[in-house]
N, CA, C and O atoms as a DFTB+ gen file, in Angstrom:
328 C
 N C O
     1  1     -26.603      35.912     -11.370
     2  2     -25.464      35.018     -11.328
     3  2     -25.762      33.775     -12.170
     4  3     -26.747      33.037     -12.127
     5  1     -24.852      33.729     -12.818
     6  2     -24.919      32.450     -13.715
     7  2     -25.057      30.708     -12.780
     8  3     -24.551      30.482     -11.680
     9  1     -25.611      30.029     -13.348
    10  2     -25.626      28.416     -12.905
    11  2     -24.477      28.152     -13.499
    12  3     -23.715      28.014     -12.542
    13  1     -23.825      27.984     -14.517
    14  2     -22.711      27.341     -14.968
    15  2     -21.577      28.527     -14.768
    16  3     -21.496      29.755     -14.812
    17  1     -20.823      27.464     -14.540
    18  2     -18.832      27.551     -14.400
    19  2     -18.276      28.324     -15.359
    20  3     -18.568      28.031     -16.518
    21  1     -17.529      29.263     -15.168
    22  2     -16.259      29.635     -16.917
    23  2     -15.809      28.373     -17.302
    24  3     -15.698      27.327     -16.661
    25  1     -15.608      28.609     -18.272
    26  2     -14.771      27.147     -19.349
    27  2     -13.398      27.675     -19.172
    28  3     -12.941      28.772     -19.493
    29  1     -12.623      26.273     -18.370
    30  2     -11.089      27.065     -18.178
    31  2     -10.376      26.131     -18.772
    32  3     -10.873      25.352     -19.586
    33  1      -9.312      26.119     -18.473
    34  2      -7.981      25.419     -19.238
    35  2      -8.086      23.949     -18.677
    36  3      -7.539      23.157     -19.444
    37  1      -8.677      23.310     -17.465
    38  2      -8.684      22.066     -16.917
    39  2     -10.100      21.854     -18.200
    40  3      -9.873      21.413     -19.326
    41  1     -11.280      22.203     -17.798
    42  2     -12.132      21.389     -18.413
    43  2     -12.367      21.830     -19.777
    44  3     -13.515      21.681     -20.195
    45  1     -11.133      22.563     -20.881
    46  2     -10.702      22.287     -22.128
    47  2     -10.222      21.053     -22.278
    48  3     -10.775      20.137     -22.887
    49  1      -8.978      21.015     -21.610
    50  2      -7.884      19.386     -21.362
    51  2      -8.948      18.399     -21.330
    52  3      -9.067      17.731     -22.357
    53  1      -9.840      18.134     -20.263
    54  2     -10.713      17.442     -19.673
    55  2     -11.460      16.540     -21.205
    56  3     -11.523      15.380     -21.613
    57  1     -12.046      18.284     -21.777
    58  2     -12.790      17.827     -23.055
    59  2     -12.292      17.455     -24.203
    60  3     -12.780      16.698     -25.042
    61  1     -11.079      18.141     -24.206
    62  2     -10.170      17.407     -25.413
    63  2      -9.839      15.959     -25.781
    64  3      -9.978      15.405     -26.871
    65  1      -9.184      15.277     -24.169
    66  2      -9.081      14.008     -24.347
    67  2     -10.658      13.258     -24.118
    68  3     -10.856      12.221     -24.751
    69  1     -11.336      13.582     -23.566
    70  2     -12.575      12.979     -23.954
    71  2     -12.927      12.515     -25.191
    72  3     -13.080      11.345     -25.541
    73  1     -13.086      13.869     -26.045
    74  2     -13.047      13.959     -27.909
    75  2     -11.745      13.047     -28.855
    76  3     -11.776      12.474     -29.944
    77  1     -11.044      13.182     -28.194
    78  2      -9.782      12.635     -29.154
    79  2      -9.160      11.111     -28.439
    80  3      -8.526      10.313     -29.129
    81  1      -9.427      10.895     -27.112
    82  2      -8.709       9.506     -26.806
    83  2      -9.862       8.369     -27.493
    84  3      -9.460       7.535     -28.304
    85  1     -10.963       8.414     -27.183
    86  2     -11.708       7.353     -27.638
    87  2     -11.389       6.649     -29.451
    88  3     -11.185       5.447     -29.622
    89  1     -11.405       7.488     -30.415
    90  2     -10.553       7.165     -31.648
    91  2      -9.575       6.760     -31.893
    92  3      -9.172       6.131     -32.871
    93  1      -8.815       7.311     -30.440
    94  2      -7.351       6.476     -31.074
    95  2      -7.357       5.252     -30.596
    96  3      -6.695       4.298     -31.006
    97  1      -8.021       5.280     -29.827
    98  2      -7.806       4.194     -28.833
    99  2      -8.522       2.736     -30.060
   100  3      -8.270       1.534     -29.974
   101  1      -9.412       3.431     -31.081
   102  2     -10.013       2.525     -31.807
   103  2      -9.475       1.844     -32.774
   104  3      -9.644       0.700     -33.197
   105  1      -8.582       2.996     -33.156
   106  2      -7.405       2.712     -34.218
   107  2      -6.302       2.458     -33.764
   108  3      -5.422       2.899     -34.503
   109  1      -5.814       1.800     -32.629
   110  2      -4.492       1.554     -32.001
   111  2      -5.041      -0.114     -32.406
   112  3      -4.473      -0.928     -33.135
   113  1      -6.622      -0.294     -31.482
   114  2      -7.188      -1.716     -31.953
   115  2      -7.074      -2.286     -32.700
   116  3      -6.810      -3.483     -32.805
   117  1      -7.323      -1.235     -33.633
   118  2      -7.694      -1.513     -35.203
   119  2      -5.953      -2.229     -35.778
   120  3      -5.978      -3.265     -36.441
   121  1      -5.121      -1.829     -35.576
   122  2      -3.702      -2.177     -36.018
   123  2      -3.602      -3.584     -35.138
   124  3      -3.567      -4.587     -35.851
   125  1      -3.545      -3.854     -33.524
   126  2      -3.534      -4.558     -33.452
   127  2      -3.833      -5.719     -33.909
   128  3      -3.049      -6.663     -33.808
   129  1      -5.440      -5.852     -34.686
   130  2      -6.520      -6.512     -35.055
   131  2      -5.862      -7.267     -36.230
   132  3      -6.393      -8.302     -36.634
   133  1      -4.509      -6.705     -36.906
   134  2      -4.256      -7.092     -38.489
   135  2      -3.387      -8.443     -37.958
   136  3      -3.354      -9.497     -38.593
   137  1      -3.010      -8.321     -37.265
   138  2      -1.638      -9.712     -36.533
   139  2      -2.135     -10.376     -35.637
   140  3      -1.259     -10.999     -35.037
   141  1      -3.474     -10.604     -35.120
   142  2      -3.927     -11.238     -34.002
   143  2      -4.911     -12.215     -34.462
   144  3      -5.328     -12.153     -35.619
   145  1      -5.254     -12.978     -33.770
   146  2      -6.743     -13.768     -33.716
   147  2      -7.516     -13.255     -33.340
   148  3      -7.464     -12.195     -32.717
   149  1      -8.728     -14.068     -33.710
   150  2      -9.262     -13.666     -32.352
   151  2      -9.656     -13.620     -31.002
   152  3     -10.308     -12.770     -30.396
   153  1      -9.064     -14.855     -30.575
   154  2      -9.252     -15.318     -29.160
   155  2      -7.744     -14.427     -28.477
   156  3      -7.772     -14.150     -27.278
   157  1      -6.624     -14.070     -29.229
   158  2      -6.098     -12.839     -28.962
   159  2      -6.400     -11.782     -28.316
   160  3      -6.039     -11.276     -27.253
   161  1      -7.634     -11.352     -29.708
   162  2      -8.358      -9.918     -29.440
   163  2      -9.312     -10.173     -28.098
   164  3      -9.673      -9.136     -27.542
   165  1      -9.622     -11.030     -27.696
   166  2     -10.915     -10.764     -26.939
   167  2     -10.301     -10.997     -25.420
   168  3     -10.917     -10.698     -24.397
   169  1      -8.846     -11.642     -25.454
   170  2      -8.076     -11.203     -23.961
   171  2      -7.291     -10.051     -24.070
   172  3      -6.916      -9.366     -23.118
   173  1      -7.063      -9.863     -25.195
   174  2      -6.391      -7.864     -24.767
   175  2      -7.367      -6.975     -24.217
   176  3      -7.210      -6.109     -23.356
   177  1      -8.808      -7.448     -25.084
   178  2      -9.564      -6.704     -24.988
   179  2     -10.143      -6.816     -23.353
   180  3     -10.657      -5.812     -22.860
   181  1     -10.052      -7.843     -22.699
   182  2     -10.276      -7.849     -21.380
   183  2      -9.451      -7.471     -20.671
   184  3      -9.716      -6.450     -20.036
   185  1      -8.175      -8.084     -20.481
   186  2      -7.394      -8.056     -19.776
   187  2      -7.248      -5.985     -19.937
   188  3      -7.463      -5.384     -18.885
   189  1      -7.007      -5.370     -20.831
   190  2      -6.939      -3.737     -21.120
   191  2      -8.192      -2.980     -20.196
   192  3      -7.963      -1.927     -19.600
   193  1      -9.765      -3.763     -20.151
   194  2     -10.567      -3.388     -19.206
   195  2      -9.985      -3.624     -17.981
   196  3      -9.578      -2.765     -17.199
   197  1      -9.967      -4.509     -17.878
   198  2      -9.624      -4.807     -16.348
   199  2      -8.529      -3.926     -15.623
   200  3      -8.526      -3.479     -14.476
   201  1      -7.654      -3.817     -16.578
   202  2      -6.694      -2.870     -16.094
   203  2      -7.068      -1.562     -15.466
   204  3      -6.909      -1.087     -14.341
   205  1      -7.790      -1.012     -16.920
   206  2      -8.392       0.188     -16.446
   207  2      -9.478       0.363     -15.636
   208  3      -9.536       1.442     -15.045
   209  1     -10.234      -0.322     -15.486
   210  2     -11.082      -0.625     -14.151
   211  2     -10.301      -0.812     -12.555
   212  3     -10.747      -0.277     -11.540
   213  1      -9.334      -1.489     -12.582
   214  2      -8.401      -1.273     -11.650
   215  2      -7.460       0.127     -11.345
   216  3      -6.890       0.413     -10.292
   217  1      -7.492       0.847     -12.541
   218  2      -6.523       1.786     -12.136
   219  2      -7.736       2.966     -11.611
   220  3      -7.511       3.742     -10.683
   221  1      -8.749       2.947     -12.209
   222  2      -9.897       4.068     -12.190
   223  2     -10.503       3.487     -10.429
   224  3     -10.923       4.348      -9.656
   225  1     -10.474       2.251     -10.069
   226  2     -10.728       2.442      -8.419
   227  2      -9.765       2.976      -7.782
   228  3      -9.973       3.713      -6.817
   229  1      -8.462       2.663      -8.261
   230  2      -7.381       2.919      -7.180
   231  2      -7.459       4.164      -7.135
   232  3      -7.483       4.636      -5.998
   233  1      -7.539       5.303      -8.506
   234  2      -7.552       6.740      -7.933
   235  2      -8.376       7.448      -7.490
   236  3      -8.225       8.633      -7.193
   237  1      -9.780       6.513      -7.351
   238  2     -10.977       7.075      -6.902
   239  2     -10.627       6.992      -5.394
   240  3     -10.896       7.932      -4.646
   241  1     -10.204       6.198      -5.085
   242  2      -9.608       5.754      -3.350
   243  2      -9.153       6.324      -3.086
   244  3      -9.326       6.675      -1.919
   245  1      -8.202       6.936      -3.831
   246  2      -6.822       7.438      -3.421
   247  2      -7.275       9.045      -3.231
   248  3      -6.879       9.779      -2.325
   249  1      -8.194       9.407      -4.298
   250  2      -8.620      11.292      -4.245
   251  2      -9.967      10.914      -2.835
   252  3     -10.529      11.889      -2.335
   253  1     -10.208       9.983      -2.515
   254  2     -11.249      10.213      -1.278
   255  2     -12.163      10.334      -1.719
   256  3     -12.948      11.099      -1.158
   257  1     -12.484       9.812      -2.678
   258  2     -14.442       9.622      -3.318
   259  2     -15.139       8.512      -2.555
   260  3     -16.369       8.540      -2.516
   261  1     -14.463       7.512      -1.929
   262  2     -15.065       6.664      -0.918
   263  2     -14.119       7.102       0.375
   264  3     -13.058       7.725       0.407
   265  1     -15.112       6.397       1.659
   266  2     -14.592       6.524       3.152
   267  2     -13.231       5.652       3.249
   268  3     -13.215       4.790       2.370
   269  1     -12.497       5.645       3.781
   270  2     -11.240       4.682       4.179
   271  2     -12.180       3.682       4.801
   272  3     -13.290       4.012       5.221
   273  1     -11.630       2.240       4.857
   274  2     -12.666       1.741       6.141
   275  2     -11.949       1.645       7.788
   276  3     -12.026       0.656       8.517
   277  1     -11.476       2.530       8.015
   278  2     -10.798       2.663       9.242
   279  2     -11.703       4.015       9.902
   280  3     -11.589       4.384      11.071
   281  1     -12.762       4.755       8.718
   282  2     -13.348       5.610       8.917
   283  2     -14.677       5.929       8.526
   284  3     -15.044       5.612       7.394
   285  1     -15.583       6.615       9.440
   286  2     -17.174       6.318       8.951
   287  2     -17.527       7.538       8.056
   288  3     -16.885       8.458       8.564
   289  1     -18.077       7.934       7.196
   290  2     -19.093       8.991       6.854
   291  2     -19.024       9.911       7.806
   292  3     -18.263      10.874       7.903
   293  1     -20.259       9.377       8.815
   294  2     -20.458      10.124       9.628
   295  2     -19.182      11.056      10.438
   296  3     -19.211      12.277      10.588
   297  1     -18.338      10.344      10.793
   298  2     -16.946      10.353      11.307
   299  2     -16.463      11.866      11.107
   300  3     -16.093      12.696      11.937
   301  1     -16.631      11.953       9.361
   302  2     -15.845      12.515       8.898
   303  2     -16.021      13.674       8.475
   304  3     -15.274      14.378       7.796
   305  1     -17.441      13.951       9.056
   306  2     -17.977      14.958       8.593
   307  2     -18.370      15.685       9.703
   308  3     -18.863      16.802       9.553
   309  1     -18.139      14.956      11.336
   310  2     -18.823      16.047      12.502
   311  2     -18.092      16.542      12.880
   312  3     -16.921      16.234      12.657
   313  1     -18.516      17.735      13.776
   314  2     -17.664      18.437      14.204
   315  2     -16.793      17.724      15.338
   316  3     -16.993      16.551      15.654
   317  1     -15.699      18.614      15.991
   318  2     -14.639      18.027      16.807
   319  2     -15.188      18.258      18.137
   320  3     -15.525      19.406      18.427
   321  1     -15.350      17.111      19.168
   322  2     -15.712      17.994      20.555
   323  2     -14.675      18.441      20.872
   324  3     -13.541      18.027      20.630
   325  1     -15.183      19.747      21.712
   326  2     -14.501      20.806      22.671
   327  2     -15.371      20.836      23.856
   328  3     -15.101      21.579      24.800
């Protein structure tokens, strides 16, 4: 039995935008960069982290990669008494 997974249609997608968002994303900059300052550039450039740092906790929360805090680890993982 193999250690690795089939390569399916999610972690094609997965790898695609991996490969292809980071460039554009450089050259979207890059246009911005022609009409701006730079004290411009360096709050898009934050304020655009921050965003995405905010949106990347909220769905980590939201898919259950951390505990709720209304709920423990432990909690959530024992069995039910009977």
């Amino acid at each position: 039995m193999s250690a690795f997974s089939p390569f399916n249609l999610s972690s094609a997608f997965v790898t695609f935008f991996a490969v292809v968002g980071p460039p554009k994303v450089m050259l979207s900059f890059a246009q911005l960069a022609r009409d701006r300052d730079r004290r411009e550039l360096i709050r898009l450039a934050g304020v655009s982290s921050l965003v995405a740092a905010v949106v990347g906790v909220a769905l980590a929360y939201s898919a259950g990669a951390w505990p709720r805090p209304s709920t423990s680890v432990t909690s959530r993982w024992s069995w039910p008494a009977g």
